[in-house]
C-alpha positions in Angstrom: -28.9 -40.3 22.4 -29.5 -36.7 21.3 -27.5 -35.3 24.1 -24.9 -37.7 23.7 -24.0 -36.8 20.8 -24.1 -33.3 21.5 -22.0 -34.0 24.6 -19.8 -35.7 22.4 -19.4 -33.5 19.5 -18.5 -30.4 21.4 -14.7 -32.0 22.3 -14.7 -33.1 19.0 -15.4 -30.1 17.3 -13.0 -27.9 19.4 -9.9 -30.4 18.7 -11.3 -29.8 14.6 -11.5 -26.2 15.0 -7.6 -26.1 17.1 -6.0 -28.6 14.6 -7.2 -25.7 11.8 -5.8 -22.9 13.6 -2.7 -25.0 14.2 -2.5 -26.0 10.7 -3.2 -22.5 8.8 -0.5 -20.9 11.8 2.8 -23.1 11.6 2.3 -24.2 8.0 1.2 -21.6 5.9 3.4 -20.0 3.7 3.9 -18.6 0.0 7.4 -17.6 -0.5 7.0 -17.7 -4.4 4.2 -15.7 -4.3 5.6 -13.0 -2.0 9.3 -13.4 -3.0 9.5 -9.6 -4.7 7.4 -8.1 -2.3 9.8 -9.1 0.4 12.8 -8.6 -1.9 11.3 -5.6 -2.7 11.1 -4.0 0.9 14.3 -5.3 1.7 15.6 -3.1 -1.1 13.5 0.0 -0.3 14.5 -0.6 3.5 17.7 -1.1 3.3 18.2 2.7 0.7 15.5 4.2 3.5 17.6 3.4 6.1 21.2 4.2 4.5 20.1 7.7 4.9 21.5 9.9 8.0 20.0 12.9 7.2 16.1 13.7 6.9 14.6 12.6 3.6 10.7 12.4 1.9 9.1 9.2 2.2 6.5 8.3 -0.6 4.3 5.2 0.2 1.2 3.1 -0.7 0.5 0.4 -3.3 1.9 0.3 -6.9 -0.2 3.7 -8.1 3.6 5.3 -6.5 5.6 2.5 -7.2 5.2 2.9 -10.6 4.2 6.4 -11.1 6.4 8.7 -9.1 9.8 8.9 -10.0 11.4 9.5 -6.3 14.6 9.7 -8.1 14.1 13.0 -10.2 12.5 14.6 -6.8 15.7 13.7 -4.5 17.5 15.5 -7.6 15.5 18.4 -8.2 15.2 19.1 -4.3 18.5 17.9 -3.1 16.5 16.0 -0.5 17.0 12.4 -0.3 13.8 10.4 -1.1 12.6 6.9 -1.2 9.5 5.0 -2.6 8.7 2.3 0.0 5.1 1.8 -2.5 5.0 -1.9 -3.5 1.4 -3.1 -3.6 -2.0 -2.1 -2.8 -3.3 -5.1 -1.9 -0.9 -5.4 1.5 -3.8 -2.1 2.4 -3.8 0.7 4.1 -3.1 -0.6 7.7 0.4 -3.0 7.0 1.6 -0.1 4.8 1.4 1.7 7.5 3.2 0.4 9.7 6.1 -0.9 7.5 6.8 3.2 6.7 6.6 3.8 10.6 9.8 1.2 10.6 11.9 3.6 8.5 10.5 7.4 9.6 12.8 9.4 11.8 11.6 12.7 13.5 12.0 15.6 11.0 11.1 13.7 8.1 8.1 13.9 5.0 5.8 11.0 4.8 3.6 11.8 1.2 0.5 8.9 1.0 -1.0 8.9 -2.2 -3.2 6.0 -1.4 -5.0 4.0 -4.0 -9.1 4.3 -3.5 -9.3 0.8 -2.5 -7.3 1.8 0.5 -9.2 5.1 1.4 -12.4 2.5 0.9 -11.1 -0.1 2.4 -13.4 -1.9 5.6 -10.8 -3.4 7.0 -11.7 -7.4 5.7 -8.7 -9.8 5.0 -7.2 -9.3 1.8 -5.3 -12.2 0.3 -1.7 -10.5 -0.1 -1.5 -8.7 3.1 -2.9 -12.3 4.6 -0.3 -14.1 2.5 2.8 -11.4 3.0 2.2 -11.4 7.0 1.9 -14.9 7.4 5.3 -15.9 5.6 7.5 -12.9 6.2 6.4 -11.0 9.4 4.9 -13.1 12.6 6.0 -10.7 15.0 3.2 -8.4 13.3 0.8 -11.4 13.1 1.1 -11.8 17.2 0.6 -8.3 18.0 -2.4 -8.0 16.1 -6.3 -8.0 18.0 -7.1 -11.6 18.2 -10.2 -11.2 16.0 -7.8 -10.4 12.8 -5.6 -12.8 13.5 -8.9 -15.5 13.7 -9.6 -13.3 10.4 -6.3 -14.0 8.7 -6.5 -17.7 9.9 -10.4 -18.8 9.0 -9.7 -17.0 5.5 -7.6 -19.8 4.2 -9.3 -22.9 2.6 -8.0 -26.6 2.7 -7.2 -26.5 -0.4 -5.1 -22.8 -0.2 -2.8 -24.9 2.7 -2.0 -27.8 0.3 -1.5 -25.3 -2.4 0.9 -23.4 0.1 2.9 -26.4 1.1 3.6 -27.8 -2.5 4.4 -24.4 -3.7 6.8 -24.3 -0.3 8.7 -26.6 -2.2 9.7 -24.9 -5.3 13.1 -23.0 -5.4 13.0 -19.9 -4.4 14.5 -17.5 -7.4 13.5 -13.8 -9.0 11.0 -13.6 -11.9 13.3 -12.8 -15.2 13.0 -9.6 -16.4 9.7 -9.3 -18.2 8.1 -12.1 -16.8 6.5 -10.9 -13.3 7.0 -8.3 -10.9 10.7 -8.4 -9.5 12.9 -6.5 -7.5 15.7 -6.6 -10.1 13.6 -3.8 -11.9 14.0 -1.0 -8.8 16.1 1.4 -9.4 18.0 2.8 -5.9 15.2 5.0 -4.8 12.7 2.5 -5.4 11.0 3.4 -8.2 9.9 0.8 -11.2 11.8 1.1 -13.8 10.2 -1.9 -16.5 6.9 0.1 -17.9 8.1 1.4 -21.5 4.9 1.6 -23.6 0.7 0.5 -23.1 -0.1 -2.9 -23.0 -3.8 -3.1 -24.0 -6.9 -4.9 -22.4 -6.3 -3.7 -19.0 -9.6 -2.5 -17.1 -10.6 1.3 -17.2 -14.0 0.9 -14.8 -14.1 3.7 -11.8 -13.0 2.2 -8.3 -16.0 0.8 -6.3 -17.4 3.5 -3.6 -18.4 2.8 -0.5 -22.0 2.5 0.8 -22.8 5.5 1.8 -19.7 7.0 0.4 -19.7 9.7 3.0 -18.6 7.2 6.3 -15.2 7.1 8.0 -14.3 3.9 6.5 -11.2 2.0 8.1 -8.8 2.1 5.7 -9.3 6.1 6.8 -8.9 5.5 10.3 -6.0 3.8 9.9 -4.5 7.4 8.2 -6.3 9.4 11.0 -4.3 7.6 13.6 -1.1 7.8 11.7 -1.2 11.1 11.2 -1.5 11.3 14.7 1.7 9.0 14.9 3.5 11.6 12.6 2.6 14.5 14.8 3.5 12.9 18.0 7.1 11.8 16.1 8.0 15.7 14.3 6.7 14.1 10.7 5.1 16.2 8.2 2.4 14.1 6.3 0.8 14.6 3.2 -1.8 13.3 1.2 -2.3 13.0 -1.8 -4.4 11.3 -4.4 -3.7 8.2 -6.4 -2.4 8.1 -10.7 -5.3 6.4 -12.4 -7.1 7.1 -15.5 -9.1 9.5 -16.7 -12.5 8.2 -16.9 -15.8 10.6 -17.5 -17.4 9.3 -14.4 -14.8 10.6 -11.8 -16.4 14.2 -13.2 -20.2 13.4 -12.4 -21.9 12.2 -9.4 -21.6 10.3 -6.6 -17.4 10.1 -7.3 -17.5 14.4 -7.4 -19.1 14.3 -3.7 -17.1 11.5 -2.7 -14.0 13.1 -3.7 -15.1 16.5 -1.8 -15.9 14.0 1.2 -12.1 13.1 1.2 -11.3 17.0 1.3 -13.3 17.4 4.0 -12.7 14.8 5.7 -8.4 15.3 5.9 -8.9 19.3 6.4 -11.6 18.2 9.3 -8.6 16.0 10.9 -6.2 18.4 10.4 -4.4 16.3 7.4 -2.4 18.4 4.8 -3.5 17.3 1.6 -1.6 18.1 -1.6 -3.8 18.7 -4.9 -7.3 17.3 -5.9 -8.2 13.7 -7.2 -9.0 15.5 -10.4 -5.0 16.3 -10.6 -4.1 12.9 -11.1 -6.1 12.0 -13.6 -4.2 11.3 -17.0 -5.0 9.6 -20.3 -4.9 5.7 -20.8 -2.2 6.3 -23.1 -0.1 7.2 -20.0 -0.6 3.7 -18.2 1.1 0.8 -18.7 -0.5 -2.7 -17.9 -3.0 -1.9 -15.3 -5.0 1.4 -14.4 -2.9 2.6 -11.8 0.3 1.4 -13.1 1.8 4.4 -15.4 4.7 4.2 -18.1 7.4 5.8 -18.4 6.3 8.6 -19.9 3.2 9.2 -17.7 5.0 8.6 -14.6 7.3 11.7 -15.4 4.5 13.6 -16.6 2.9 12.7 -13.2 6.5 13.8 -11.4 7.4 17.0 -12.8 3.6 17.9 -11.9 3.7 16.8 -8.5 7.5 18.4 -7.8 5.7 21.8 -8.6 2.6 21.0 -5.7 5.2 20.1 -3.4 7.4 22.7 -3.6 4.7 25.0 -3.3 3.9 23.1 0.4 7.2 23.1 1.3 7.7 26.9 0.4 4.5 27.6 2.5 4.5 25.4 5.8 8.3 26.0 5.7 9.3 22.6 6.0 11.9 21.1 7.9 14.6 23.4 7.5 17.1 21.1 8.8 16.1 19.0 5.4 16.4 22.4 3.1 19.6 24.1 4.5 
């Protein structure tokens, strides 16, 4: 009787386990949720690609979106520039690749990446998960089979009935004020809606890695772009994330994980641009979240960078098809 049901169970299980995959594939969607982040890279896209000439690309999550001003750097170096940041939760990897869509050989790719994306192990996080499964397929099928079972066997029951009844709301921007929107961009790409500090936001240090010293994916992914870049005439830099200034950053284990990161692009040949310590600033700077600065900071954090890069530019002579 044992066996039998044994026998019997193992179809049954494998048409459970199909029906999920099924499911989870053809019917999983959030368009609410990822409506701006779409919207967004439509916008940043669409500017990117408008350009016939060689520009500067800045890209990661919303540490760039919100605190470089691409805008003041295409006008102090006459060089056309774009932020393609949006969120750091689509991770180092998707990020990536979107950027690749809109790089052309003699152009400057700068990637000052959140931690969480020079930490990141590569597991399924719930917007990149969400953004690829909605808006971007064709990346979802060329990805090794074991992320897609990832993407897949990370959403519950419940997330699919959530994602079908919210499938059914109309589709519109949030109103200014009222959740992240692309109505706030400016033509370069840049936030625009961060006047002031909201309080209450957390100021803890960014989780390390354990040990802190590994090659973690998120780095790997950067390793072979860089590669990417040098194969396609791109000049990369990176560079090192807006966040608060918090005591610990200046004490150990964060000193020798941020001299690990140093050591680590120089060992892989990866122009870097400044220290961590650099873009540190005061809370006072920020606007709603720790890596999200105001107005104010995010010129602060501009004019400061502007003087790095031209520095780079002035000593790797740079594209001078870009500067002439």
């Amino acid at each position: 009787t044992n066996k039998k049901f044994i026998f019997l169970s193992i179809p049954f299980l494998a048409v459970v386990f199909s029906f999920f995959i099924i499911l989870n594939l053809y019917f999983y969607k959030v368009p609410f949720r990822t409506l701006w982040i779409n919207n967004s890279f439509i916008k940043k896209d669409n500017y990117a690609k408008s350009i016939k000439e060689n520009k500067i690309v800045f890209t990661s999550g919303s540490n760039t979106l919100y605190g470089m001003e691409t805008n003041i750097i295409e006008k102090e170096l006459n060089i056309p520039t774009v932020n393609m940041a949006i969120h750091a939760g689509l991770k180092t990897e998707y990020i990536l690749h979107r950027a690749k869509n809109i790089l052309i050989s003699g152009d400057i790719v700068i990637l000052p990446m959140e931690y969480q994306n020079f930490t990141w192990d590569g597991k399924v996080e719930e917007t990149y998960r969400d953004y690829v499964l909605t808006h971007d397929k064709e990346y979802f099928k060329n990805m090794p089979l074991k992320e897609q079972f990832g993407f897949i066997f990370s959403i519950t029951p419940y997330g699919l009935i959530k994602s079908m009844i919210e499938q059914k709301r109309t589709l519109k921007d949030a109103e200014i004020g009222k959740g992240y929107t692309v109505l706030t961009l400016n033509k370069n790409g840049d936030e625009t809606y961060k006047e002031g500090t909201k309080i209450g936001f957390k100021t803890i240090p960014f989780e390390l890695p354990n040990p802190y010293n590994i090659e973690t994916y998120g780095l790997l992914k950067i390793k072979e772009f860089s590669k990417w870049c040098e194969d396609n005439n791109i000049k990369l830099f990176v560079t090192f994330p807006n966040t608060v200034n918090l005591k610990a950053y200046y004490e150990e284990p964060y000193t020798n994980y941020f001299n690990f990161l140093l050591e680590y692009f120089e060992k892989n040949n990866i122009k870097v641009i400044g220290k961590p310590t650099d873009s540190l600033y005061p809370i006072e700077y920020f606007y709603d979240t720790n890596y999200h600065m105001n107005s104010y900071g995010a010129k602060v954090r501009t004019f400061s960078f502007l003087e790095k890069l031209k520095q780079q530019i002035n000593e790797y002579d740079l594209n001078k098809s870009i500067l002439d």
